[in-house]
C-alpha positions as CSV (number, residue, x, y, z in Angstrom):
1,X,-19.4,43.0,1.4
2,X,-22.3,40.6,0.0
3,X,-21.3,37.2,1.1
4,X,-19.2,34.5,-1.0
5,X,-20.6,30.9,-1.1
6,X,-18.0,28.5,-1.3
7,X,-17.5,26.2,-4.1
8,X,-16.6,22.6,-3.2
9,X,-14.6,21.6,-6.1
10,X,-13.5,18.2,-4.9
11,X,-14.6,15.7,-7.7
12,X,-16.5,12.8,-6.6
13,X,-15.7,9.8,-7.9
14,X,-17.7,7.3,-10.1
15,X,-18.1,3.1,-9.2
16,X,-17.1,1.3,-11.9
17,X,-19.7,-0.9,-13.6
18,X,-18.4,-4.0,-13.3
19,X,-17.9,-3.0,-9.3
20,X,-21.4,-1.8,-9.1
21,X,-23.0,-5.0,-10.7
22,X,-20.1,-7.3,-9.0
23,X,-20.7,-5.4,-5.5
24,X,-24.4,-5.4,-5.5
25,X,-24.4,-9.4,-6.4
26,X,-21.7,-10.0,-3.7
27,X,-23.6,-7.8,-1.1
28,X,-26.8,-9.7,-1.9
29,X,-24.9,-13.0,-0.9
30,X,-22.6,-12.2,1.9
31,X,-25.9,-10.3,4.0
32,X,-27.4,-13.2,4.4
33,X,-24.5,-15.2,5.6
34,X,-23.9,-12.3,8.0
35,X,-27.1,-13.5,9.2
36,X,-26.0,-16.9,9.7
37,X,-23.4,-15.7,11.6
38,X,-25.6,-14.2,14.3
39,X,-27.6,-16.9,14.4
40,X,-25.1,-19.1,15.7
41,X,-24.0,-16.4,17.9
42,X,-27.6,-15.1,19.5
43,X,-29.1,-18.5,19.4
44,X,-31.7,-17.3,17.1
45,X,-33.3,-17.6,14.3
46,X,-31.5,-14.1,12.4
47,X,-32.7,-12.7,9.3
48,X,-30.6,-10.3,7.2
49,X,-31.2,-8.5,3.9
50,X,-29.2,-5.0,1.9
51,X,-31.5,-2.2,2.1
52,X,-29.2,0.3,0.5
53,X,-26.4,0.5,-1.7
54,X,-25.3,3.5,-3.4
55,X,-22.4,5.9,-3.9
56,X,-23.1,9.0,-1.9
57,X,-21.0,12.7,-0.7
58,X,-19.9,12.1,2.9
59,X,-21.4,15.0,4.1
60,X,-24.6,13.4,2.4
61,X,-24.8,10.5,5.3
62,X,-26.2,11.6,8.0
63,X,-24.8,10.4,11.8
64,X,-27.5,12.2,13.7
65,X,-28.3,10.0,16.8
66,X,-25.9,7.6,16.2
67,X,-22.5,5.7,17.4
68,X,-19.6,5.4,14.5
69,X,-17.6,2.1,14.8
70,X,-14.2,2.8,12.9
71,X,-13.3,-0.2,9.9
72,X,-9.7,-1.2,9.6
73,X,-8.1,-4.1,8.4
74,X,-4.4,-4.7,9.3
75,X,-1.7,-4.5,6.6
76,X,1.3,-6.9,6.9
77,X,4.2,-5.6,8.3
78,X,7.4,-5.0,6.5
79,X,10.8,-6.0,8.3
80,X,11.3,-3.8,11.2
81,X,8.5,-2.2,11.4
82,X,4.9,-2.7,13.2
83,X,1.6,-4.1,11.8
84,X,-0.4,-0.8,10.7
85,X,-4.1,-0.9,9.7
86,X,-5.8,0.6,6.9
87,X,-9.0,2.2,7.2
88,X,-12.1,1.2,5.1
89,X,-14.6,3.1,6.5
90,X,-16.8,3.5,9.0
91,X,-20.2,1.9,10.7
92,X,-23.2,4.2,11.2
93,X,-25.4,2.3,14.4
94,X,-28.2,4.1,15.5
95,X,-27.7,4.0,19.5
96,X,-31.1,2.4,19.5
97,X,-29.7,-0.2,18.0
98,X,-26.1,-0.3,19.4
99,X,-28.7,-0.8,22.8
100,X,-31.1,-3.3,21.2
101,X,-28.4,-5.5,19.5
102,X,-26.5,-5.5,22.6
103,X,-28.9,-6.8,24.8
104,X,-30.1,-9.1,21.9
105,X,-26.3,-10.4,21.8
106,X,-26.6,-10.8,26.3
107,X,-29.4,-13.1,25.6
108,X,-32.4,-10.3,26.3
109,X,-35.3,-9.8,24.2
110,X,-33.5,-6.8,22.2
111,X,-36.1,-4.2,23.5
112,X,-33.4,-1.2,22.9
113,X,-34.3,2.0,24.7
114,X,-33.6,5.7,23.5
115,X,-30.6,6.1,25.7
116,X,-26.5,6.6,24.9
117,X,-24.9,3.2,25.1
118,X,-22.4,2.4,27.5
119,X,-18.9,1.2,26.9
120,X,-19.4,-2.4,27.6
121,X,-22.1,-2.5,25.3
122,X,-20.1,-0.3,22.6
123,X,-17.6,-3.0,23.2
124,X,-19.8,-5.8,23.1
125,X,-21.6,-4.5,19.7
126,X,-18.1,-3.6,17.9
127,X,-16.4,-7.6,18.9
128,X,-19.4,-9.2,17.7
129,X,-20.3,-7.6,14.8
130,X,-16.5,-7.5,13.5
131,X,-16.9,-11.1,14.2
132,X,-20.1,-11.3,12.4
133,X,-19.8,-9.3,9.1
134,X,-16.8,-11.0,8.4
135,X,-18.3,-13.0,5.5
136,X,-19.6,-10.1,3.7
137,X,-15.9,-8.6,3.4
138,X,-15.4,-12.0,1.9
139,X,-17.5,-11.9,-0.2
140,X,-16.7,-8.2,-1.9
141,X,-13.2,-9.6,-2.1
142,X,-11.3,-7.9,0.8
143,X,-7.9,-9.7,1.2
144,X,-6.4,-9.7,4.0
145,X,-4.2,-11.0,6.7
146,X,-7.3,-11.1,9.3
147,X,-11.1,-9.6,9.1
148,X,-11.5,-6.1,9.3
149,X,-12.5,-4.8,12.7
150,X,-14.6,-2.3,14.9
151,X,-13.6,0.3,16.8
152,X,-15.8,3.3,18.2
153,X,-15.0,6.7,17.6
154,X,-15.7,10.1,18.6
155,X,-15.5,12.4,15.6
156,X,-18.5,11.5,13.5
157,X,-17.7,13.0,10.3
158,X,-14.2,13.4,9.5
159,X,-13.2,9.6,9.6
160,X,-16.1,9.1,7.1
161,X,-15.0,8.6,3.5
162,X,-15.2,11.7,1.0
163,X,-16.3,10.0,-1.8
164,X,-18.5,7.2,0.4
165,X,-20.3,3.9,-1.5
166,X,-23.0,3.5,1.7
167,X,-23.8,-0.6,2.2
168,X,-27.5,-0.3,4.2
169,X,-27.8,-3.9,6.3
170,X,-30.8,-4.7,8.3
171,X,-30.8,-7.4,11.0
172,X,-34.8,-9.0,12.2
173,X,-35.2,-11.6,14.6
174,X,-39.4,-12.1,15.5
175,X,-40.6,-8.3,15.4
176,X,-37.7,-7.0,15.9
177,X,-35.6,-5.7,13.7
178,X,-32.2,-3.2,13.6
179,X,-30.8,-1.3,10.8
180,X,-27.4,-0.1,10.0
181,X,-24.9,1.5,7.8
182,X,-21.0,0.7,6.5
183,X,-19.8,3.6,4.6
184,X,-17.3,2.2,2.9
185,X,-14.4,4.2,0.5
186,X,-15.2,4.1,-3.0
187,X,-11.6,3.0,-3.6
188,X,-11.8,0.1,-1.6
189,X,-15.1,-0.8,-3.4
190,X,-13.3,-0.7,-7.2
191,X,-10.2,-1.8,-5.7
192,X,-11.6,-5.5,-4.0
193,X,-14.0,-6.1,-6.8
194,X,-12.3,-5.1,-10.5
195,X,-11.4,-8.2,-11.8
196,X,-8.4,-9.5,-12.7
197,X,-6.2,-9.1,-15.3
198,X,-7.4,-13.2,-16.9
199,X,-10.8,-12.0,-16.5
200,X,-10.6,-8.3,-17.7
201,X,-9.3,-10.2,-20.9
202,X,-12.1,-12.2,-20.8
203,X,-14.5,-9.1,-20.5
204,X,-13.1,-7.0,-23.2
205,X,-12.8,-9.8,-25.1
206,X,-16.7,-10.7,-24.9
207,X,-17.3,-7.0,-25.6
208,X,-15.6,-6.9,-28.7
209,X,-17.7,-9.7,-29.8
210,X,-20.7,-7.2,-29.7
211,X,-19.5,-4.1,-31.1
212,X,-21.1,-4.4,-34.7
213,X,-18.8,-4.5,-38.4
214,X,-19.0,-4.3,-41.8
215,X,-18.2,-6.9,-44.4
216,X,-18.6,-6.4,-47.5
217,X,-18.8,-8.7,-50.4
218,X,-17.3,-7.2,-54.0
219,X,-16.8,-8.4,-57.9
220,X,-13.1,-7.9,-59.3
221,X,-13.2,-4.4,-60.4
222,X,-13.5,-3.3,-64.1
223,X,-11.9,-0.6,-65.8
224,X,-14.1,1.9,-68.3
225,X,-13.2,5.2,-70.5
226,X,-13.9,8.4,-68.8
227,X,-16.0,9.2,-71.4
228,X,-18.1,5.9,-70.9
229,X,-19.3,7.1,-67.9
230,X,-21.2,10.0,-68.9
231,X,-23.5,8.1,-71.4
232,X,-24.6,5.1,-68.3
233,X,-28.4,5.1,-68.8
234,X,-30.8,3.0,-66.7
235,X,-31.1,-0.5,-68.6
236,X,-27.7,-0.7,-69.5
237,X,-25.8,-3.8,-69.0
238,X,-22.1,-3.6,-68.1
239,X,-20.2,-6.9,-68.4
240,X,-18.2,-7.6,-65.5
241,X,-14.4,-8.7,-65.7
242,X,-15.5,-11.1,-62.8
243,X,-15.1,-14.9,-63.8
244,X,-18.8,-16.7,-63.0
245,X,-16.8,-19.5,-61.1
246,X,-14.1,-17.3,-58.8
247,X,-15.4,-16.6,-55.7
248,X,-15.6,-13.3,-54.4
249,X,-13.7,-12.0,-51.2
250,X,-15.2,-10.7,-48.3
251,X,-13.6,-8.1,-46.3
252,X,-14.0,-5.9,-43.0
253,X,-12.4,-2.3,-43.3
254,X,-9.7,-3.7,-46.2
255,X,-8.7,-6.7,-44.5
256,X,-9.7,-10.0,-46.7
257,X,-11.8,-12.3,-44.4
258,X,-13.7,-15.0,-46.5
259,X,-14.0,-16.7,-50.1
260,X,-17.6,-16.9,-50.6
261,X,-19.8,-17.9,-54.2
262,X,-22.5,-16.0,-55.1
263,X,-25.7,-16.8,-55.6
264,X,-29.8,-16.0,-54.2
265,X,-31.5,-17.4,-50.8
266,X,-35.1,-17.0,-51.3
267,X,-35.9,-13.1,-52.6
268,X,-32.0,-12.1,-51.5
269,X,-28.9,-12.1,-53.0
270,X,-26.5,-14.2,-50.7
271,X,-23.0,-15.9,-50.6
272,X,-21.5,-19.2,-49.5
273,X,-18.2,-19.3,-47.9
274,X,-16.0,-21.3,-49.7
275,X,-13.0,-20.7,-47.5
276,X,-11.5,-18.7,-44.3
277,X,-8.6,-16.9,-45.2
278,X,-5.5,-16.9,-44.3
279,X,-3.9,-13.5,-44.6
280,X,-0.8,-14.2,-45.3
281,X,-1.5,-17.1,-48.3
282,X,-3.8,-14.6,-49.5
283,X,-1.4,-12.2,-50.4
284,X,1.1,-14.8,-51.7
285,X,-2.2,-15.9,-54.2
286,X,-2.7,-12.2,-55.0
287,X,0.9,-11.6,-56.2
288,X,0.7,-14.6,-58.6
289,X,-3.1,-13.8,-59.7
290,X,-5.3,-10.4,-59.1
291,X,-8.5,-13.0,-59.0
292,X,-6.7,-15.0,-55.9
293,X,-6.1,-18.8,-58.1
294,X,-9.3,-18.7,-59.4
295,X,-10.1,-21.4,-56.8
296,X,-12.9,-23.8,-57.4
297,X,-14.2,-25.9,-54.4
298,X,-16.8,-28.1,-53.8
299,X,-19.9,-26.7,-53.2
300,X,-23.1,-27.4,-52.7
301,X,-25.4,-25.8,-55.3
302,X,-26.5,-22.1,-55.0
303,X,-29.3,-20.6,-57.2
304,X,-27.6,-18.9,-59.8
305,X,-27.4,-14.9,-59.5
């Protein structure tokens, strides 16, 4: 029997745009302050920068060669039962680096040798840098009752999120320098970052303000003979119904807008808005005169039409 290959239907998920620009501009500010952080902790002068953010397939992210630090943050505990922790995601350390920052963290030179860390320095690493990346959860928005913390694990791939958005963080103090990954759930990306309900008025409102309509600008209608029609040649002129001193209405998609007077700007044919309607009056002037009062107004002089 020829072999089957096996279809992974799983659907990965997409970020949402506002969480991709909103992430990507908190990332860019809460790096640095991670930074900051370490600065204060190694004594040194700590620079930080993102290197990577994108939304990848777990099994895309690769762990060879490195330690994975577990992310949780605890959830408040309802009555009579015990603080549980959610999961985030997970860390991806190069043990180089897990070596190199730990000794950097003792007060060494951060050398890092190609060796498996031990557990004090595991330990070391994972209180520190839960300590440390504590601003950048701020900053994407992660409420909750304390920081999120580190914890290493032993299965590399199945604690990693399916549908992973990977945050790439490098750390450089003098010529050395130490880079990183958080693999963090798409969820929890979308979820800390959509904004909320105030400001996703505010958004769709500003978005309707672009989306392009028509208004059109008509003359009352007249009424001719069927047979009329047929003998319209080019040069004829048809007498409009249309009083020269009624404005016109403009409307978008049937619904009356303006009052505006006709006239010419330059080498175009434009109108002046007399008045901004009121829906409501405008039907009440509609029922008592098909040419809405025949309102006059004092305007500034248009070029006749």
């Amino acid at each position: 029997m020829a072999g089957v290959e096996v279809f992974d239907f799983r659907d990965l998920s997409e970020l949402s745009q506002e969480a991709e620009l909103r992430g990507s501009e908190a990332l860019h500010l809460g790096v640095p302050r991670v930074a900051l952080v370490l600065s204060a902790i190694t004594r040194r002068n700590v620079q930080g920068a993102l290197t990577r953010f994108e939304l990848v397939d777990r099994r895309d992210v690769l762990t060879e060669g490195c330690d994975l630090y577990d992310i949780t943050v605890p959830i408040p505990p309802t009555p009579g039962a015990a603080t549980t922790r959610q999961p985030l995601g997970v860390a991806i350390v190069p043990r180089t680096v897990v070596t190199g920052m730990a000794e950097l963290l003792m007060g060494g030179p951060g050398d890092g040798e190609a060796r498996i860390p031990n557990r004090f320095e595991r330990s070391l690493l994972s209180r520190r840098l839960s300590e440390a990346l504590a601003p950048l959860w701020e900053a994407l928005g992660v409420d909750a009752i304390e920081p999120p913390g580190l914890t290493h694990i032993d299965t590399p791939l199945a604690q990693i999120p399916l549908s992973t958005v990977v945050v790439g963080v490098s750390f450089s103090v003098g010529d050395r320098a130490w880079e990183f990954l958080l693999a963090l759930a798409s969820s929890v990306i979308d979820a800390s970052l959509d904004p909320q309900p105030a400001a996703a008025t505010v958004t769709m409102a500003q978005a309707v303000r672009d989306i392009p309509v028509e208004v059109t600008v008509g003359f009352s209608p007249i009424k001719v003979r069927a047979s009329d029609v047929q003998f319209f040649a080019v040069g004829d002129v048809i007498r409009l119904d249309h009083p020269v001193e009624v404005p016109l209405v403009a409307d978008s998609q049937g619904r009356p807008l303006l009052l505006v007077q006709h006239g010419t700007t330059g080498r175009r044919v434009a109108v002046q808005v007399v008045e901004v309607l009121d829906v409501a009056e405008l039907v009440n002037l509609a029922a008592e005169d098909p040419k809405y009062g025949r309102r006059q107004g004092d305007l500034p002089p248009l070029e006749p039409s």
